[in-house]
N, C-alpha and C positions, 0 to 999 in steps of 0.2 A: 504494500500500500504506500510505503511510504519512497518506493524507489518510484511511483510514477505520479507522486505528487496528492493522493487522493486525501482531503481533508474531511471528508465528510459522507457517509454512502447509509442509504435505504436498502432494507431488504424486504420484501413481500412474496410470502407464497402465493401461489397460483394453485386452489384447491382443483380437482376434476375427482368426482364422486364420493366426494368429502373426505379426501386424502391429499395431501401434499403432491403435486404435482411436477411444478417447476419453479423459480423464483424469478421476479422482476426486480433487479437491482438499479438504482440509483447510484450516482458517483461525483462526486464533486471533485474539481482539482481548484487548488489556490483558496482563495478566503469564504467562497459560499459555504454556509453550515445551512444542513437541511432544517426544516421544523414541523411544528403539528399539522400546519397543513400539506407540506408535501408528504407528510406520511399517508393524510387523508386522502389525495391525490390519489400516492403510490397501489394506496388497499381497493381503490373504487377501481382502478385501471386494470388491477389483478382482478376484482368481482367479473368486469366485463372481460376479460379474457376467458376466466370461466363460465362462464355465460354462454361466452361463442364456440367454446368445446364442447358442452355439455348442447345444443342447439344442431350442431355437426352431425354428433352424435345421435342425438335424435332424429334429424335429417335421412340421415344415410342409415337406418333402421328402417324409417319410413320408407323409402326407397327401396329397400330390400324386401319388404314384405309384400309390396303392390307389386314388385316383380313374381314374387311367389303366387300371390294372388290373380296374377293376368296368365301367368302357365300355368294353375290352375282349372282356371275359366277356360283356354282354349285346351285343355287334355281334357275337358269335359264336352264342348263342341265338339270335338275328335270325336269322344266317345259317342253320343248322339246321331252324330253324321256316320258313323261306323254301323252303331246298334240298326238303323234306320232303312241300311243298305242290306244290311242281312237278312232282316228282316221280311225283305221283299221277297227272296226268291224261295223261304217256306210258304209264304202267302200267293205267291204264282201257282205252288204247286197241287195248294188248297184251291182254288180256284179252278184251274185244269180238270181237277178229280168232284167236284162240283159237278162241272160243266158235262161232263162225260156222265155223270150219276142219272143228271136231269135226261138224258135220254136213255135211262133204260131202268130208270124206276115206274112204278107203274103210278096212274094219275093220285090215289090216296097220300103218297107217300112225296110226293109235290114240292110240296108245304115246309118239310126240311128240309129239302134239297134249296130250299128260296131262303129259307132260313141261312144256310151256310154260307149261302152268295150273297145275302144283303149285310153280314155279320164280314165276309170278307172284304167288301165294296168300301165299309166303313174301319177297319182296320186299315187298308189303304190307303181310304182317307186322311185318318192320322200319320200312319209315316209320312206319307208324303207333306204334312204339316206338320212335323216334329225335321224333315229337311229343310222346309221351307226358311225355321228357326233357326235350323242350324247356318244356313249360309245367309241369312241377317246377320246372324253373328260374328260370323265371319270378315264378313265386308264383301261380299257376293252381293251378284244382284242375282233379283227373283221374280218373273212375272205374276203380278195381281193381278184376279180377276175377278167383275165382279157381275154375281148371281143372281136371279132371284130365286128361292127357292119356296117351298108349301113347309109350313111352318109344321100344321098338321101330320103330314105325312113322315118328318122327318123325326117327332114325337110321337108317333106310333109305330115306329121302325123302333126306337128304344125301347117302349113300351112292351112290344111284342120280345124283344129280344129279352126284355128283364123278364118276362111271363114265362120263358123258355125254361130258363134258370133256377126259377124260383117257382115251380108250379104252383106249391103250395100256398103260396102267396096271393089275397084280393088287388088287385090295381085298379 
């Protein structure tokens, strides 16, 4: 100290996670002597250092988690867009074996053969609207279109199929 003249020096720690961290030293050479206020000074300058480590830190946590969080979200589009496609070609195969049924069941037996086909028509439905989803999500585009449909008819195609299910059951 005294080989480069230093008459006077501040020390302040620099807490980060309420442990001593680093120090912000003061140094006077020649006749300055520090005082209470550059102590005060010293301790607010260390507060805001810590401040902007502990802020960093929080930062780049934040950052790391919405990463975790965005490859999350798209290995579940993955998943979806995946599920979606598979899905289709047991449902082709249902449909096929439907299709072939309805002409060699005799006219009684009709009725679930229509069954199967309106139960598949609407399973379709869905994936093809659980893809739809997926490549919104994606950032895909997707053709909208828009329908009118029989409100009725499309609550008695439920209906009937809950009926199927659940015989037991009044609707």
């Amino acid at each position: 100290i005294r080989k480069f003249g230093i008459s006077s020096t501040i020390h302040v720690p620099i807490s980060w996670t309420g442990r001593p961290f680093a120090v912000i030293v003061f140094a006077s050479t020649g006749t300055r002597v520090y005082n209470d206020h550059d102590l005060v000074f010293a301790e607010e300058l260390a507060r805001f250092a810590s401040t902007a480590m502990q802020n960093a830190e929080l930062f780049q946590n934040a950052k790391t988690e919405r990463g975790r969080a965005e490859e999350e979200a798209m290995l579940r589009e993955r998943l979806v867009a995946i599920v979606g496609h598979d899905l289709r070609n047991p449902l082709f195969s249902i449909n096929m074996a439907a299709e072939m049924l309805s002409s060699q069941m005799p006219p009684a037996a009709e009725h679930l053969v229509n069954r199967i086909q309106r139960s598949a028509s609407r399973m379709t439905r869905m994936i093809s609207q659980i893809l739809d989803f997926a490549r919104i999500r994606s950032g895909q585009s997707f053709d909208l279109r828009i329908e009118s449909a029989d409100l009725r008819h499309i609550c008695q195609a439920v209906i009937d199929e809950f009926r199927f299910s659940k015989p037991d059951l009044e609707i």
